[in-house]
N, C-alpha and C positions, 0 to 999 in steps of 0.2 A: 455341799453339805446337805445330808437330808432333814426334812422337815419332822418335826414330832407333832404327832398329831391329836396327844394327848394332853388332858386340860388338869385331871389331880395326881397327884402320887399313887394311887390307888391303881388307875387308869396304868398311870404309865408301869408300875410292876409288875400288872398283867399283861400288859403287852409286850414289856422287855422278856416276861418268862415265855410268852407265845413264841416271839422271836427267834428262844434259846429252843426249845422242848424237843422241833423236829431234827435238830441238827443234835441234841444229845442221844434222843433216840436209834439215828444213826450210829455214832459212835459207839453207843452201848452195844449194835448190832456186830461190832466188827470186834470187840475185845469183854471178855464177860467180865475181867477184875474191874475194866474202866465203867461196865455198866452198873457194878455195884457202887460204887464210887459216885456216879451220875445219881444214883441211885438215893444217896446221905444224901446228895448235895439238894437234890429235889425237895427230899421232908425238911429239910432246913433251909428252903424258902419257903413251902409251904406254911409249917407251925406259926411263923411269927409272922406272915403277912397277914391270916384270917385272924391272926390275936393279939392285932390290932402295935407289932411292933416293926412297922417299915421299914425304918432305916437298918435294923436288923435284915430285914427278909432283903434288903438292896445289896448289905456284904454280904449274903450267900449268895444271892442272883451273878456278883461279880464274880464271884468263885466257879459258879456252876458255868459261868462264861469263859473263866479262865481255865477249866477241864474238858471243855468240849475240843475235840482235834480242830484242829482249823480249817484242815481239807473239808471237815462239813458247813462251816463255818462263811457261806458264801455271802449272806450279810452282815459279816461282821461289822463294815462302815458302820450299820444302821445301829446294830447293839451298841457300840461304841455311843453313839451320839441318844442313844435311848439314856444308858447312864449316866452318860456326861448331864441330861437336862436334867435326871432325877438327881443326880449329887451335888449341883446346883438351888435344884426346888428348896434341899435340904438344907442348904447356906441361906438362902432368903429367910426360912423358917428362924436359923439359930442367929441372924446379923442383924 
């Protein structure tokens, strides 16, 4: 399992979105309707992570994880477990 090596939710959505960004980019490189697409899903983690609505900006993060190809996708383990601690953090917060 890998470690997350992030301490708030803040942390960990910009890291999860570092994660995603080169391997979207990719993608986007190889298909232009999937880079437009990449493209929504990006301002819809952007808008609601700087305005302050996370749990928001974490279901588009999982989206924009769940449209990148997966042949770019060579840390996916790591995304996986990037979300899994933020979906998490977010149970601690509501239990």
């Amino acid at each position: 399992m890998n470690n997350i090596a992030t301490s708030s939710v803040e942390e960990g959505l910009d890291f999860g979105f570092n994660l995603l960004v080169g391997p979207a980019a990719d993608g986007g490189q190889d298909d232009g309707v999937l880079a437009q697409r990449l493209l929504v899903l990006v301002q819809n983690f952007v808008h609601p992570r700087y305005a302050g609505e996370p749990e928001l900006a974490l279901d588009a993060l999982e989206e924009l994880a769940d449209c990148v190809p997966l042949k770019h996708q060579l840390n996916r383990d790591q995304v996986d477990a990037q979300m899994a601690w933020l979906r998490a953090q977010f149970s601690k917060d509501s239990g």
